[in-house]
N, C-alpha and C positions, 0 to 999 in steps of 0.2 A: 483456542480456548472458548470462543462464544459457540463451538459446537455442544458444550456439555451442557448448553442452558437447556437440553430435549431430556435431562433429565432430573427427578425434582427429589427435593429432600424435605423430611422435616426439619422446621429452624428450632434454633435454640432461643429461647424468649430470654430479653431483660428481663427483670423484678426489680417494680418501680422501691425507692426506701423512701420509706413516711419521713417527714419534714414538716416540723410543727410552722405554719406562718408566721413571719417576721414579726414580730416585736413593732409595735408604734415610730415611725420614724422622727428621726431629729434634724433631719433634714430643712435647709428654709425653704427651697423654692418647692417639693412636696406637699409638705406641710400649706404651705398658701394654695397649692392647689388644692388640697385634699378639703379647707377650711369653707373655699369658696367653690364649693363643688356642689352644683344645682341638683335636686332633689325634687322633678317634675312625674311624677305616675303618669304614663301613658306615653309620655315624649316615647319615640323611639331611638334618640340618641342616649338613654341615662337607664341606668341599670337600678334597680332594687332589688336583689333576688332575682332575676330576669335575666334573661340572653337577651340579645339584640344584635343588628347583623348590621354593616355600614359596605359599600362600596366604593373604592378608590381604581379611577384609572387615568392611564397618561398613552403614549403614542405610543408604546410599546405592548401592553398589555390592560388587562381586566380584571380586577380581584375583588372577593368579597372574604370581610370581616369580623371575626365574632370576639367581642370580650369575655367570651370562654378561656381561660388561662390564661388571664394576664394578654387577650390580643395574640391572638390566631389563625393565617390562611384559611378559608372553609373553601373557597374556589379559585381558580387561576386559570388561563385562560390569553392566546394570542389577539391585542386588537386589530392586525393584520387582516386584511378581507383577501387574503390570495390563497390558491389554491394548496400550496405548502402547510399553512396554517387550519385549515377546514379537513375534516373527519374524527368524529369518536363515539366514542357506545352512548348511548342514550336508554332513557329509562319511555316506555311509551306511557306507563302511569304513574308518575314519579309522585314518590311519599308510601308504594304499595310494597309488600316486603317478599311477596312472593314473584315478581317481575324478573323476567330474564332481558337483557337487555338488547337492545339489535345497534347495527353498526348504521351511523347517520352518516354519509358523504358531505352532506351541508352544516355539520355542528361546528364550533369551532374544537379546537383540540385542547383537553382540560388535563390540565398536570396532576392536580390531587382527587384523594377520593375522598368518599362523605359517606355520611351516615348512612346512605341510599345505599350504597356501596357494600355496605355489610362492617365497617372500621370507621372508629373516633378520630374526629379532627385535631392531629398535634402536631402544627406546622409553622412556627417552632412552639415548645412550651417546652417549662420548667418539673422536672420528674416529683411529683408528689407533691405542688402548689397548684389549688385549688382554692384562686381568692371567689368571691360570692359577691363579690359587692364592687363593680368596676366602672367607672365612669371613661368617657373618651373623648379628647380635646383635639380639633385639628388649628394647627398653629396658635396654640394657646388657650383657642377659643371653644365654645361649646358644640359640637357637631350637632347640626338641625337641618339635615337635607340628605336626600337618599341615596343619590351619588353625585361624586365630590371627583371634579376634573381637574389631573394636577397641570397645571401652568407654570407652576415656578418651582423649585425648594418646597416640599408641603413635610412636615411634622406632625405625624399621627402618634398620639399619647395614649395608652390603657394606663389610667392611676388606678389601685385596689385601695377606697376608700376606706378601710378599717388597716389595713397595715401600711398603706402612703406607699407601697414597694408602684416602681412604675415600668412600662413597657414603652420605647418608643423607636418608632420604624419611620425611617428618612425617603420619601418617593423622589425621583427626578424625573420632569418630563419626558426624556427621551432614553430612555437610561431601563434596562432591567433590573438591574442591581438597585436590592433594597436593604438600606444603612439597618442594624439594631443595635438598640442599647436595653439591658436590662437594670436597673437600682436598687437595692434592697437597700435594708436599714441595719444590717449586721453582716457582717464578714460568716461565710460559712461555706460549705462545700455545696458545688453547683453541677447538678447534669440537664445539661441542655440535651434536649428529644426530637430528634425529626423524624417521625412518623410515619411505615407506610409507603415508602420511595415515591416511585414517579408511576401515573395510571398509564394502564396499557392506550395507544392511541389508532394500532393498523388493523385494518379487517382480518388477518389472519391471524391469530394468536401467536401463533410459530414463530412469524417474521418478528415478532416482538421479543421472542424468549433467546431467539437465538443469538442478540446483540444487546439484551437487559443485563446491567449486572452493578456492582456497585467499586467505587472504587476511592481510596484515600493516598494523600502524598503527604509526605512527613515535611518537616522544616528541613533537614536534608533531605539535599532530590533521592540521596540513593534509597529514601525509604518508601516505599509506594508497596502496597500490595490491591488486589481485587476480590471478590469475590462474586463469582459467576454462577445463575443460580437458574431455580434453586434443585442444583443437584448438591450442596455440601450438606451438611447436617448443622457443622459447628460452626461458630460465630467467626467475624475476623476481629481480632483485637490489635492496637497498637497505644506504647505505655510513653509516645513523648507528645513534643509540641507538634501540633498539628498544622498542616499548611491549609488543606484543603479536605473536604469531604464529598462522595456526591454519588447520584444515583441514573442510571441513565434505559430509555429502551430504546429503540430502533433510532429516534428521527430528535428526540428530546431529553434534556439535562437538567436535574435539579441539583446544587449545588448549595452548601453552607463552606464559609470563607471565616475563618474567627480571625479575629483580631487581638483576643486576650488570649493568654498563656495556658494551652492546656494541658491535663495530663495523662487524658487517657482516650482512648476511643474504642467503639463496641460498633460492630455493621453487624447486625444479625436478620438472615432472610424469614419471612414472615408469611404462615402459611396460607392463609385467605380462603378457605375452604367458600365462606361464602360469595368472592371475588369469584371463585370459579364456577360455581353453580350459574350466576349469571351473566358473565358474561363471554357466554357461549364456547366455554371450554371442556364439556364432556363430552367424552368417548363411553363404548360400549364397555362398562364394566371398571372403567376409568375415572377419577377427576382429577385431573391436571392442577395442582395449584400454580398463582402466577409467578415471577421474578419480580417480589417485592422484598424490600430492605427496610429495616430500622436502626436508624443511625440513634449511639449515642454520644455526647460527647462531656466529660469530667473538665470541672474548672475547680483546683483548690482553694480553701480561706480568701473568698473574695465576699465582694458585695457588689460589685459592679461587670458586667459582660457585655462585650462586643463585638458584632459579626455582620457579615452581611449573608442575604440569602442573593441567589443568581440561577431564575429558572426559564430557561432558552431554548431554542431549536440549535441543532448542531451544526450550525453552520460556522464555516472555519473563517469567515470574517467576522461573526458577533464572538466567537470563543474566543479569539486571538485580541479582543479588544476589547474584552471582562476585567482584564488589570488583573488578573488572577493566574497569579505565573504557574508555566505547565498544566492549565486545563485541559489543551488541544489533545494531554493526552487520554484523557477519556474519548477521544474519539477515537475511528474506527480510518486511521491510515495505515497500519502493517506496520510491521520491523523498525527499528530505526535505520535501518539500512535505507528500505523506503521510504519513511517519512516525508525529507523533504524532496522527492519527489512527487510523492501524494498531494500534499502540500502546493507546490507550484503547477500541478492538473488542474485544479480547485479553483485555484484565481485565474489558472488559464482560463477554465469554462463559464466560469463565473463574468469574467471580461466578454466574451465572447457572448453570451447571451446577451450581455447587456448593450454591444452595440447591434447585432442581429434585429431590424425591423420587423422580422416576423419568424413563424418557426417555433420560439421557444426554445426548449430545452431538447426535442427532439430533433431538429435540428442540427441544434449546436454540438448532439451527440455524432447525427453524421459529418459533420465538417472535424471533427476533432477526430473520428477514425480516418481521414484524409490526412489529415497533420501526421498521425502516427506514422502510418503508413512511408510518408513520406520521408521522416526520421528512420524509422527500419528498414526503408526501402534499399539503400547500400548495403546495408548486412544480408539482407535476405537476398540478396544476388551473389552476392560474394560466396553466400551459404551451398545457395544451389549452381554455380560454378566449381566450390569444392566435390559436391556428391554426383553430380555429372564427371566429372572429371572423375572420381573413384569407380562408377558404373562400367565408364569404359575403359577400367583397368582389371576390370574383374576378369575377361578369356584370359589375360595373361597371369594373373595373381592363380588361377585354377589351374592354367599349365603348371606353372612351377611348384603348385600345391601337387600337382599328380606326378612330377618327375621326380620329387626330393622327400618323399614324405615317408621314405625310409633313414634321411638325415635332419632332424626337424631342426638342428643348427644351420644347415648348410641353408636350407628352405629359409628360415627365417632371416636371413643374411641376405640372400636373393631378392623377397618380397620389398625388403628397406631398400634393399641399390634399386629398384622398380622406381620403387617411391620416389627415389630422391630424381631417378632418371627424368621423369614426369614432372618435376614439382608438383607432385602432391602428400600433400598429409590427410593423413583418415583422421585425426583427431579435429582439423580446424573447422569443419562441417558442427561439431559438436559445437566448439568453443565461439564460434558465431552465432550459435542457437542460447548459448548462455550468456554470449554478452547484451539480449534482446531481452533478456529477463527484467531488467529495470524498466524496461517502457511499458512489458506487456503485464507484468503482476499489479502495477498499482493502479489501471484502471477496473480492472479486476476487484480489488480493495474497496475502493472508491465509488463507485456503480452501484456498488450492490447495498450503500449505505447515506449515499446522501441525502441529505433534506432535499435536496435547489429539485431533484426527480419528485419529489410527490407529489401528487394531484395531479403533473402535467399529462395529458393528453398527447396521443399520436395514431392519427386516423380510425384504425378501429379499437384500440387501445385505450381506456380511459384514465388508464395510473400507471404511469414508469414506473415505477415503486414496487409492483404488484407482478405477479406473474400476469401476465395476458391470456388470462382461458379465455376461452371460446367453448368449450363444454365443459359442465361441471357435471361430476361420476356420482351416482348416488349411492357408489361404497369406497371403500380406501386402500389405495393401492403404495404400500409399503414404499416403494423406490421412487416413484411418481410426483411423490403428496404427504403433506404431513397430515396430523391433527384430525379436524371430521370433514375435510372437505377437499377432495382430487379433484382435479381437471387437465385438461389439454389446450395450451396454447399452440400458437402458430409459428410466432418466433422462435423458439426454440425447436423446431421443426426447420424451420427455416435457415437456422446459424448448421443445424446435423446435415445439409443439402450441404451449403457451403463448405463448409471441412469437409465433407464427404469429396466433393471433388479438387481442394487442394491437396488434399492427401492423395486422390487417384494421379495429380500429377506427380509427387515426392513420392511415391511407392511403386515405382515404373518397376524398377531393378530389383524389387522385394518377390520372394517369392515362398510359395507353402505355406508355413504356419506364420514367419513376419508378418504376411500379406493379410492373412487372418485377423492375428490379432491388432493389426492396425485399423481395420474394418468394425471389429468389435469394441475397439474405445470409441469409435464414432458414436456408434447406438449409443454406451455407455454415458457421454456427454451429453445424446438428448435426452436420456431419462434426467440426468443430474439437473442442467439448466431449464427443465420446464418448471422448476419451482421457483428458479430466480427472479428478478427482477424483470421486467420488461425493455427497462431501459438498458442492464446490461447485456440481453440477446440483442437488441437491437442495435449497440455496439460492433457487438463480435459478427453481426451477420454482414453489416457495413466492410469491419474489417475481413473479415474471410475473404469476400467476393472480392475486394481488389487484391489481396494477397492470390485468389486464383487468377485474376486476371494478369497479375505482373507475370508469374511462373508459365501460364499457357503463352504471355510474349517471347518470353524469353525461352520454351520449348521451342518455337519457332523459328529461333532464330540460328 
């Protein structure tokens, strides 16, 4: 299904409904704030008519603030200094509106987009409240400093001074997950707005579209749908209580969590015409918009709403320890079949880097196709013991194919008493090729989408993550390459050598067109994987070559 993100649709837009602002609150503890709410021209914590932007961060991340609706994300942003956390588009003359953007390897990687961006900051707000007059308290007190470091519990307040309605977002030091609470002074019907999805972060656009999509789980699990974009047109809706919401691209997950009762939900993908223009998405005659979503979500006759936001990298030890049941499924592990296998590779490699002294994740990618290996390595003997063993039944299988083949009962009678003479089956060569299927698909899965690969380095290689060119074609070659930019890696070159000659050992006994078309899926693989990953060829070429080396021992023998 994330193959259909190569194709785009137009979205269907919400239509915000007017919403007169609340009525005066009767609230006490508003009300005292609203009463003793300082009224400084110039401060840059205090609003009269004015925007004003404030920064909060803690060990996890970096955000900045605008009491634009009621207290709104305008930036976000990993405080991680690793190479996981660093790459994204940049503006080289930001504020200018004709700017196309270029890709920074040293930026850090920013969730939302901004005005720069070509889209309004609404991350969260309230659909059709538009307070003008907002003041911002941190832990009760007046904010008076330009970033504000959370150390403990921190309490960030937007009060809207003419109607008392308030906004307050819970930071914890170590923690992405950020608490809200909204307050109004009347019960009435509420749609909470997330804006916009999640910004593209990988130099190639493609790599982004092609695992961008949005996705919602109901309060029963059986309720989950997605939608993968933007090739649909129409919106996705669902009419119960909501568990979870969220939006995700290659490497990173934005996420709303409600906590009050809602009734309805709306993901509609969101065209970006001017998202595309700059950040380096046209084609000759083309512009690609990106895989962005706007969530909405319906709260009835309330006056109070509570949620949290959770905006992360996908990595399966921060997802799995969100508190947010069933997120792991927006990521990117396969089937439930495979899952928990996916699953326990993840903390395999994960363990394993972390005690590896050096290496990295390149590495830890070769020592884990040694482990494979060594797990399939009884199947894969077994395998190639059954089809040797088949090969040298073949003179005899052809005799009796040429003596009886004017009684094709009598012939097929013969062939089985063969079989059985021999102990062999022609079927078990297969069915040890399928029970090899759980080891070899979900690194397969898993490679070609983890975070723990990005940014790492391997020799001449500078992003697992990435295809490894080593030339880049200054036209587009359809099978090759997506988007505006082909090239030629080496790994992939390299994994087509590998297969090429475990195949010339397994295809002894093939002959004519078998022989052919076995040949010809070779090639076919390296046009496929020069677009992948680099750490996934670099996997498979790992694995290949001992996979050739066991079989040429074991021809030997």
């Amino acid at each position: 299904v994330f193959w259909q993100a190569f194709f785009f649709p137009r979205p269907a837009e919400i239509m915000p409904k007017e919403i007169s602002p609340p009525p005066p609150s009767s609230l006490n503890e508003v009300q005292a704030l609203t009463s003793s709410a300082p009224s400084v021209l110039g401060d840059q914590w205090m609003l009269n008519d004015d925007v004003f932007v404030l920064t909060i961060q803690n060990e996890k991340f970096k955000t900045t603030l605008s009491n634009e609706r009621l207290g709104t994300f305008l930036t976000y942003s990993l405080s991680a200094d690793i190479p996981q956390y660093r790459g994204s588009f940049v503006s080289p003359t930001p504020g200018s509106e004709q700017t196309e953007y270029i890709f920074d390897e040293n930026a850090p990687v920013e969730f939302l987009f901004g005005k720069d961006d070509g889209f309004n900051s609404c991350n969260p707000c309230l659909e059709g409240f538009y307070p003008k007059n907002v003041s911002v308290y941190i832990n009760n007190e007046k904010y008076n400093q330009e970033v504000f470091t959370v150390l403990e519990k921190t309490v960030v307040r937007f009060v809207d001074n003419e109607s008392g309605a308030f906004h307050e977002l819970t930071f914890f030091p170590d923690s992405y997950t950020v608490e809200h609470e909204y307050l109004l002074n009347e019960e009435q019907n509420i749609t909470l707005l997330w804006k916009n999805g999640i910004r593209p972060s990988e130099k190639y656009y493609w790599l982004d579209d092609q695992m961008s999509y949005a996705m919602y789980v109901g309060e029963d699990e059986d309720d989950y749908d997605w939608l993968t974009g933007p090739l649909e047109t129409s919106s996705l809706q669902y009419n119960k209580n909501l568990n979870w919401a969220g939006v995700r691209n290659k490497f990173f997950v934005s996420t709303i969590k409600p906590h009050s009762e809602s009734s309805k939900l709306i993901i509609s993908p969101n065209i970006g015409d001017e998202f595309a223009r700059r950040f380096d998405r046209s084609e000759p005659n083309m512009l690609k918009p990106p895989s962005v979503y706007d969530i909405a979500i319906d709260f009835d006759r309330t006056n109070s709403l509570r949620f949290d936001t959770f905006m992360a990298p996908l990595d399966y030890s921060i997802v799995s320890n969100s508190e947010i049941e069933n997120l792991d499924w927006i990521m990117t592990l396969g089937s439930s079949i495979f899952r928990p296998i996916s699953k326990f590779i993840i903390k395999l490699i994960q363990g394993m880097n972390y005690y590896l002294p050096f290496g990295g994740y390149a590495l830890t990618l070769i020592l884990f196709a040694f482990i494979v290996r060594l797990v399939a390595g009884p199947l894969t003997k077994m395998s190639l013991d059954s089809t040797r063993k088949m090969q040298e039944l073949q003179p005899i299988i052809k005799e009796i194919q040429t003596k009886y083949k004017s009684d094709p009962k009598k012939m097929q009678m013969k062939i089985m008493q063969t079989y059985k003479e021999h102990k062999a089956n022609p079927l078990s060569g297969c069915l040890l090729m399928f029970l090899q299927w759980p080891i070899m698909i979900p690194p397969f899965i898993i490679f070609r989408s983890t975070v723990e690969l990005r940014g790492e380095s391997f020799l001449w290689v500078p992003d697992l993550a990435l295809p490894d060119y080593l030339i880049t074609l200054p036209f587009k070659i359809p099978i090759i390459g997506f988007g505006n930019e082909t090239g030629v890696g080496l790994l992939p070159i390299l994994m087509g050598i590998t297969l090429f000659l475990t195949m010339r050992q397994t295809s002894m006994g093939l002959e004519g067109q078998n022989k052919v078309m076995m040949y010809s899926m070779n090639g076919m693989f390296v046009l496929l994987f020069n677009s992948f990953p680099a750490g996934l060829n670099l996997y498979y070429v790992v694995y290949n070559l001992l996979n050739y080396l066991q079989q040429r021992n074991r021809t030997k023998k």
